[in-house]
MARMAR-166056 format. One record per residue (C-alpha): x, y, z; residue number from 1; residue in one letter. Coordinates in steps of 0.05 Angstrom, whole numbers, plus 32768, in hexadecimal, padded with zeros to 4 digits. Layout:
+------+------+------+-----+---------+
|    x |    y |    z | num | residuo |
+------+------+------+-----+---------+
|    X |    Y |    Z | NUM |       a |
...
+------+------+------+-----+---------+
//
This chain:
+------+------+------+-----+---------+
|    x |    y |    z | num | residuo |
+------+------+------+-----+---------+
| 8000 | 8000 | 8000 |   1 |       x |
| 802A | 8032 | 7FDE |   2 |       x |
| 7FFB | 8070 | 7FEE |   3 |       x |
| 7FFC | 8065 | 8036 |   4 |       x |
| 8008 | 80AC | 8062 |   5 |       x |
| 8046 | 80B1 | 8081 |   6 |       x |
| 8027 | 80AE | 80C2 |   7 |       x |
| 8004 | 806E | 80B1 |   8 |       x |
| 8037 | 8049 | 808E |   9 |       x |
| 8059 | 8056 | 80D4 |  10 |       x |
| 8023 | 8030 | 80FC |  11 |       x |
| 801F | 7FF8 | 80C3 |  12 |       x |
| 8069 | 7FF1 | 80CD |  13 |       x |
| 8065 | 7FEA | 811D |  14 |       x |
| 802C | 7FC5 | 8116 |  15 |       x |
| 8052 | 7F8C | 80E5 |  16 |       x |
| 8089 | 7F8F | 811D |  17 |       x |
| 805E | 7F7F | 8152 |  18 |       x |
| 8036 | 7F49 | 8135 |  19 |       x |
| 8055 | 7F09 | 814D |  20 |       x |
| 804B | 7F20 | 8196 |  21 |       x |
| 8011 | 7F41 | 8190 |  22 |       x |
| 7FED | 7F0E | 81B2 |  23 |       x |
| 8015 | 7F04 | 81ED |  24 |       x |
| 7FEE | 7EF6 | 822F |  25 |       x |
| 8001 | 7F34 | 8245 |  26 |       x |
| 7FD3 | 7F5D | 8218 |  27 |       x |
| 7F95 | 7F33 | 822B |  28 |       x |
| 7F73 | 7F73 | 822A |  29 |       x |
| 7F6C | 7F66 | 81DF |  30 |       x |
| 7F42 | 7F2A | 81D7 |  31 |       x |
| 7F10 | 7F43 | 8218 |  32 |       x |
| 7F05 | 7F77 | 81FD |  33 |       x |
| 7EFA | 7F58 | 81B2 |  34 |       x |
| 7EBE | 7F24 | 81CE |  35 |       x |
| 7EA6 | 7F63 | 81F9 |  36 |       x |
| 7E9E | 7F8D | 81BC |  37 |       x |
| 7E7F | 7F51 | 8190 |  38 |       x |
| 7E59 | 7F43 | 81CB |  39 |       x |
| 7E35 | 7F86 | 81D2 |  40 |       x |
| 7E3A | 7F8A | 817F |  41 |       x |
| 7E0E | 7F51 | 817F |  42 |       x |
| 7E1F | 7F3E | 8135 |  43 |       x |
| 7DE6 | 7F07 | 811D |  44 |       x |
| 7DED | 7ED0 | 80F0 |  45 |       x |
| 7DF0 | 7ED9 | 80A2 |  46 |       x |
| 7E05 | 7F22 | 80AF |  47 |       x |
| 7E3A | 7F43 | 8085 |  48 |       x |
| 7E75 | 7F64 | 80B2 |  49 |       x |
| 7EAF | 7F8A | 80B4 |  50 |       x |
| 7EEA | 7F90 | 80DF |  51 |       x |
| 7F12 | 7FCB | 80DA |  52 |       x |
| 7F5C | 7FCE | 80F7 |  53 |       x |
| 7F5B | 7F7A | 8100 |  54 |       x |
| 7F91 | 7F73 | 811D |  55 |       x |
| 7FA4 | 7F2E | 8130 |  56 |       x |
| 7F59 | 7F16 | 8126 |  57 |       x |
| 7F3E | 7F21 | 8173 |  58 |       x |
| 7F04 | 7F3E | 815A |  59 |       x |
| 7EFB | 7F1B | 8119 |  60 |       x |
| 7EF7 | 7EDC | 8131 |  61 |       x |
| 7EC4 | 7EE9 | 8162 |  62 |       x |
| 7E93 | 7F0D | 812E |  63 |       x |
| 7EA4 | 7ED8 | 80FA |  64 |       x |
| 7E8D | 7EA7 | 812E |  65 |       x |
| 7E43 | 7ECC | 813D |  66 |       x |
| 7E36 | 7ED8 | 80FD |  67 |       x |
| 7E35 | 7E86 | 80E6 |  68 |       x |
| 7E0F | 7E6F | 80BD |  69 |       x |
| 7E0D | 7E99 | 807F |  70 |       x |
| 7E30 | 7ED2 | 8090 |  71 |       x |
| 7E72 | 7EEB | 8086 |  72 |       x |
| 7EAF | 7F1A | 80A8 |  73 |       x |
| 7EDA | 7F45 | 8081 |  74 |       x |
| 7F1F | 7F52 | 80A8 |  75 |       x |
| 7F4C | 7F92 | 808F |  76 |       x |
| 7F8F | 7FAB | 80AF |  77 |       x |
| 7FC4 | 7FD7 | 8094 |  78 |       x |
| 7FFB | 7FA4 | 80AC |  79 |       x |
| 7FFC | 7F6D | 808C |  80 |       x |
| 8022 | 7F40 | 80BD |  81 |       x |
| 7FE8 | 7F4F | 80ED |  82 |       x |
| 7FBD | 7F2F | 80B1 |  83 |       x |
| 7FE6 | 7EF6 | 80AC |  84 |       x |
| 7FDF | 7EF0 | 80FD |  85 |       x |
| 7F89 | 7EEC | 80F8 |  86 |       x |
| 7F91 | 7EBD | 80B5 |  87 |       x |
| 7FB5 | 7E8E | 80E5 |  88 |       x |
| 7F85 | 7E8E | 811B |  89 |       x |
| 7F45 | 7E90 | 80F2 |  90 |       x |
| 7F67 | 7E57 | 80CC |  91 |       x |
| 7F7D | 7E33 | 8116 |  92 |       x |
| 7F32 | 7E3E | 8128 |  93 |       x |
| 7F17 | 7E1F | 80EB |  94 |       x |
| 7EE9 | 7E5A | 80D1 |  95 |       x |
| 7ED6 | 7E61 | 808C |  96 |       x |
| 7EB8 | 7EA7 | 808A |  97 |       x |
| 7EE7 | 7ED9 | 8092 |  98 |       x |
| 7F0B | 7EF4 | 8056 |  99 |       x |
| 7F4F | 7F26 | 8061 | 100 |       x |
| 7F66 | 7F6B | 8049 | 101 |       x |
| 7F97 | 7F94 | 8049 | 102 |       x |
| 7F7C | 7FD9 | 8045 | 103 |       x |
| 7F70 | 8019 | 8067 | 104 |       x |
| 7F34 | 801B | 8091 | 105 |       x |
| 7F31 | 806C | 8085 | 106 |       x |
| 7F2B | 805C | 8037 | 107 |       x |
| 7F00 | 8021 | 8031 | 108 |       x |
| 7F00 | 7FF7 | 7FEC | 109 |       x |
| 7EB3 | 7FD7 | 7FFC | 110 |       x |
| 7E76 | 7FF0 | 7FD9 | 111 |       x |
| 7E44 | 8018 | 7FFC | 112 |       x |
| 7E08 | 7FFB | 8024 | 113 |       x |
| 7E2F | 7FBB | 8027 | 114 |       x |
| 7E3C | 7FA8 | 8076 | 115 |       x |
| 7E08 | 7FA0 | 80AF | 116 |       x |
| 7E40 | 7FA8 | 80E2 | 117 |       x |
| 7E80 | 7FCD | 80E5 | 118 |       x |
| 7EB1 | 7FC2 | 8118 | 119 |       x |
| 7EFE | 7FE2 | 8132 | 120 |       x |
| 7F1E | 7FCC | 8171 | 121 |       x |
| 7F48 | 8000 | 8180 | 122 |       x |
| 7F5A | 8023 | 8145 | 123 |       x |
| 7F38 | 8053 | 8137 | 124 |       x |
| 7F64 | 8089 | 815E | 125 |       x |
| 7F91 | 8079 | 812C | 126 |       x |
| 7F7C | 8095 | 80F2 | 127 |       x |
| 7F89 | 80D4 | 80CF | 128 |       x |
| 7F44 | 80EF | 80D8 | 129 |       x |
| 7F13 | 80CA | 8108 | 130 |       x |
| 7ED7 | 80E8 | 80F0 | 131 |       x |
| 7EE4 | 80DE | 80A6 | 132 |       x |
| 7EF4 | 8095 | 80B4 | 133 |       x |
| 7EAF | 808E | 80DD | 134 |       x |
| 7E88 | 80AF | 809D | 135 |       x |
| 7EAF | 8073 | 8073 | 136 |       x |
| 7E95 | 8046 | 809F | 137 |       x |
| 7E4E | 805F | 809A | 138 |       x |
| 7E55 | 805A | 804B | 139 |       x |
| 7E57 | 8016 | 8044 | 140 |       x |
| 7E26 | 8002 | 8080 | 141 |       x |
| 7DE2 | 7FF6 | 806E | 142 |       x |
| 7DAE | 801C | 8085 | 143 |       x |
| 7DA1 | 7FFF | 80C1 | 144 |       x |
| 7DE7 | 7FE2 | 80CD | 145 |       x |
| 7E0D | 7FEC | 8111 | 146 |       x |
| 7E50 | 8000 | 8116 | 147 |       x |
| 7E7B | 7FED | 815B | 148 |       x |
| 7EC2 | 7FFD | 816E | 149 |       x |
| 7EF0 | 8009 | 81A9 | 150 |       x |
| 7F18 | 8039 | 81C6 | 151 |       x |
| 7F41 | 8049 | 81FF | 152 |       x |
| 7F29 | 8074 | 823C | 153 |       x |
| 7F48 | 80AF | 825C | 154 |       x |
| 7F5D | 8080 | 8297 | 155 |       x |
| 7F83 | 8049 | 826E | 156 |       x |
| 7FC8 | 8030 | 827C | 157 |       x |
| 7FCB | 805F | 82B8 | 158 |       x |
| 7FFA | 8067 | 82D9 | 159 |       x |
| 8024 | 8032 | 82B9 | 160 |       x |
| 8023 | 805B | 827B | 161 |       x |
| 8033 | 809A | 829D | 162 |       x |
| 8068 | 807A | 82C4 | 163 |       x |
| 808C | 8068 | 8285 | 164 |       x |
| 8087 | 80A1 | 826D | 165 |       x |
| 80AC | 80C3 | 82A2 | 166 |       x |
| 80E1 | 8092 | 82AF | 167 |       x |
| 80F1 | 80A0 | 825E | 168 |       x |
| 80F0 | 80EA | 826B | 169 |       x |
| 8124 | 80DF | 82A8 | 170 |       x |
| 8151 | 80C2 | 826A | 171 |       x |
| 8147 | 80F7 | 823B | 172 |       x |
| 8111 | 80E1 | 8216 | 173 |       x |
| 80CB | 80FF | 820C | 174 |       x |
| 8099 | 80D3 | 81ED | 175 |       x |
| 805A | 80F1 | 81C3 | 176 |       x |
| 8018 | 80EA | 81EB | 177 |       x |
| 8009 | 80A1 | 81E3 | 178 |       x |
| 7FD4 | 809E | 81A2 | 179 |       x |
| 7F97 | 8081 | 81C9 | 180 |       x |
| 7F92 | 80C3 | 81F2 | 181 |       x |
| 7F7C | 80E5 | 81B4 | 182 |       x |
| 7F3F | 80C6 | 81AA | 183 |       x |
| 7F2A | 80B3 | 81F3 | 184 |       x |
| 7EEB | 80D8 | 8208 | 185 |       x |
| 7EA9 | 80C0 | 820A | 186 |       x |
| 7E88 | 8103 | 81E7 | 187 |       x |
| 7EC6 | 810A | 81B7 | 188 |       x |
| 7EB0 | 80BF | 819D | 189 |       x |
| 7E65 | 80D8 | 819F | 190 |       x |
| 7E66 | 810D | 8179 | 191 |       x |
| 7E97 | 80F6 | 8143 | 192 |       x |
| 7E5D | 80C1 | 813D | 193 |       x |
| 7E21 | 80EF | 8136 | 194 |       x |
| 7E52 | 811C | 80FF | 195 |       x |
| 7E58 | 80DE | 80D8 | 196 |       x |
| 7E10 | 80CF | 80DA | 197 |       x |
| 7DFF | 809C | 8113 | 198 |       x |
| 7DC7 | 80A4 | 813F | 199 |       x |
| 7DB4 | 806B | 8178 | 200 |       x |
| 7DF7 | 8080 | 818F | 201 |       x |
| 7E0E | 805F | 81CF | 202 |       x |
| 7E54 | 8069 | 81FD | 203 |       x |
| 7E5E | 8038 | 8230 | 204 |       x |
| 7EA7 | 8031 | 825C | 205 |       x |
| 7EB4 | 7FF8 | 826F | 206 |       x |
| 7EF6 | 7FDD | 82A2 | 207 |       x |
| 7F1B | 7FA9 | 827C | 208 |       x |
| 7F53 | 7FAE | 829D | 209 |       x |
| 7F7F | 7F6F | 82CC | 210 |       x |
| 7FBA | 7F67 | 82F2 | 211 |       x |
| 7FFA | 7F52 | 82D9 | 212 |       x |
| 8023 | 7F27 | 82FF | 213 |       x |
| 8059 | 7F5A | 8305 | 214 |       x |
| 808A | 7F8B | 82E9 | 215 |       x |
| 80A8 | 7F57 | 82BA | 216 |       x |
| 805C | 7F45 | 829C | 217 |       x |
| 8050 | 7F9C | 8293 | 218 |       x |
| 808E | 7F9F | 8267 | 219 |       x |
| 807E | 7F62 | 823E | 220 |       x |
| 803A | 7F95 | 822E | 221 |       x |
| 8063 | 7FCB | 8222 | 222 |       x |
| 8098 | 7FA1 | 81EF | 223 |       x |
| 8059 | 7F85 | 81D1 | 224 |       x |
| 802D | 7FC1 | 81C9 | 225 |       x |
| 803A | 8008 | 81A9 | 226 |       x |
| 805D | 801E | 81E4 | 227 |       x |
| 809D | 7FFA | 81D4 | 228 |       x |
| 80AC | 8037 | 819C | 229 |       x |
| 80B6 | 805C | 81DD | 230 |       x |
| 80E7 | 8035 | 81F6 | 231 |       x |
| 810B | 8027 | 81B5 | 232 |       x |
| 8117 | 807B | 81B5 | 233 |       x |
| 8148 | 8069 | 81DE | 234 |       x |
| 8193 | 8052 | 81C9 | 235 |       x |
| 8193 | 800F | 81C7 | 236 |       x |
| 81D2 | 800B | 81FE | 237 |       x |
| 81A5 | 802C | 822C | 238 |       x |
| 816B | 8000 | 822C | 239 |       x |
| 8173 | 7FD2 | 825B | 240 |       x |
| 8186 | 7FFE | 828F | 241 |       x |
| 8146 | 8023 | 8284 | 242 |       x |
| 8127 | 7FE2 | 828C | 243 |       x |
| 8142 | 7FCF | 82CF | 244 |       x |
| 8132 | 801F | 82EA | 245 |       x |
| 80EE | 801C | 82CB | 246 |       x |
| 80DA | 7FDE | 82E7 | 247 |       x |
| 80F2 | 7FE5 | 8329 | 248 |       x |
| 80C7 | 802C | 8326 | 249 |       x |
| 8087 | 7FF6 | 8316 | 250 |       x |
| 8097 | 7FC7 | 834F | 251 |       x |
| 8086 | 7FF7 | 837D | 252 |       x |
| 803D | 8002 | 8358 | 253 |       x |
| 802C | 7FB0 | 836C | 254 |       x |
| 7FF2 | 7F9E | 83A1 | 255 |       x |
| 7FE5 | 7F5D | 83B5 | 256 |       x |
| 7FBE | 7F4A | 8377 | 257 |       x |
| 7FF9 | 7F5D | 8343 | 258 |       x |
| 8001 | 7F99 | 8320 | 259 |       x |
| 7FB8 | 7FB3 | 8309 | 260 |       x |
| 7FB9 | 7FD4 | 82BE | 261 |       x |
| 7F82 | 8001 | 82B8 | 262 |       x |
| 7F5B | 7FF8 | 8279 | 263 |       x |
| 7F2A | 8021 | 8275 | 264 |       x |
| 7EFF | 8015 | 822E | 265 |       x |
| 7EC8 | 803B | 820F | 266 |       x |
| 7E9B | 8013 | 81E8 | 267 |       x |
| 7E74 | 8040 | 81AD | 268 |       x |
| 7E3F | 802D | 8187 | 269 |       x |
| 7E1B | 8054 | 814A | 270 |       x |
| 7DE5 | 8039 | 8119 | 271 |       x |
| 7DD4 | 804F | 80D1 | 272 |       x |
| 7D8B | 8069 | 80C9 | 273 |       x |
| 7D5E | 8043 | 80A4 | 274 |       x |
+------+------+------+-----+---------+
//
């Protein structure tokens, strides 16, 4: 995908990098809050869907599995290792109704009026214009189909996050406001869904976060998630000793349970009028 933004051939790029990991029991986040979104999506069978921003198929294979018999999931991702990732476990799973694509879900190659449900676990924050890729989305929906998706709330990854953040900035390095934060308000996700023409619009947060077992199990999330391009800002002969401060610094945050990571996640839903 030659015509790619800068900015997104950047994410594709991370994305590709972070693929074989991606699914690391560490980031069990993901596939909660996949079923949790299906769940409350409430896809039926023989219904056409789409999943936007795929990913490594959490959410894909549980819509592909609602809508059986007759209907039929179509996955998109700009990285194409992710792709490879979902073919593997739709393939593993031994589902025969989800087809793959690599292509931007900002610049959709469907026809309108096609899909009864559109879905994106977290990824919408991560395009160019938010709003212009929610009016894309209402294109090719039916009238009366249902779009879904996720994003991250204002609380999320505090203070780990934060934490990092700061330990970095005692090394010399300032990381950009992580990307989730830009798209993490309940009446920011509203009203980009009434400008693109949903009504029956409903915002629900929801706590998916757990504990991790310790500092070790918090970095595996961070060297398996986007954080990690804030470490890697870093030489590479100073790494390690960042690692043993930083973690030392997330000791202290452990209770008796583990270390609890805080993710907070709005749920937002939209329909297309009749």
């Amino acid at each position: 995908m030659d015509d790619l933004s800068e900015t997104k051939a950047a994410w594709a790029e991370l994305f590709d990098a972070l693929a074989p990991g991606y699914d690391h029991p560490a980031l069990r986040h993901f596939p909660f809050c996949a079923d949790r979104l299906v769940e409350r999506a409430r896809p039926r069978p023989g219904e056409k869907v789409l999943d936007v921003g795929a990913g490594t198929g959490a959410v894909t294979v549980a819509a592909a599995q609602r809508v059986r018999p007759g209907g039929r999931v179509q996955a998109i991702d700009l990285a194409p290792a992710m792709l490879a990732e979902a073919a593997e476990q739709v393939r593993r799973l031994g589902l025969d109704n989800v087809d793959f694509h690599q292509m931007d879900g900002e610049r959709l190659e469907f026809r309108s009026r096609y899909f009864d449900l559109v879905l994106g676990g977290f990824c919408l924050f991560f395009f160019d214009d938010p709003g212009a890729g929610l009016r894309r989305w209402h294109r090719v929906l039916k009238p009366g189909g249902r779009t879904a998706f996720t994003v991250f709330g204002g609380r999320a990854f505090s203070p780990l996050a934060e934490q990092l953040r700061a330990d970095l900035a005692a090394m010399g390095v300032e990381p950009d406001p992580p990307q989730w934060q830009s798209l993490s308000a309940p009446e920011q996700c509203e009203a980009l869904l009434q400008q693109a023409g949903f009504t029956d619009i409903e915002i629900a947060a929801e706590q998916m976060g757990h504990h991790l077992s310790g500092p070790e199990e918090w970095w595996d999330v961070v060297q398996h998630s986007g954080l990690r391009t804030w470490v890697e800002r870093l030489p590479a002969e100073a790494r390690e000793e960042f690692r043993a401060r930083h973690l030392e610094t997330v000791a202290a945050l452990a209770g008796d349970k583990g270390i609890w990571m805080d993710v907070e996640t709005l749920f937002c839903h939209g329909r297309r009028p009749d």
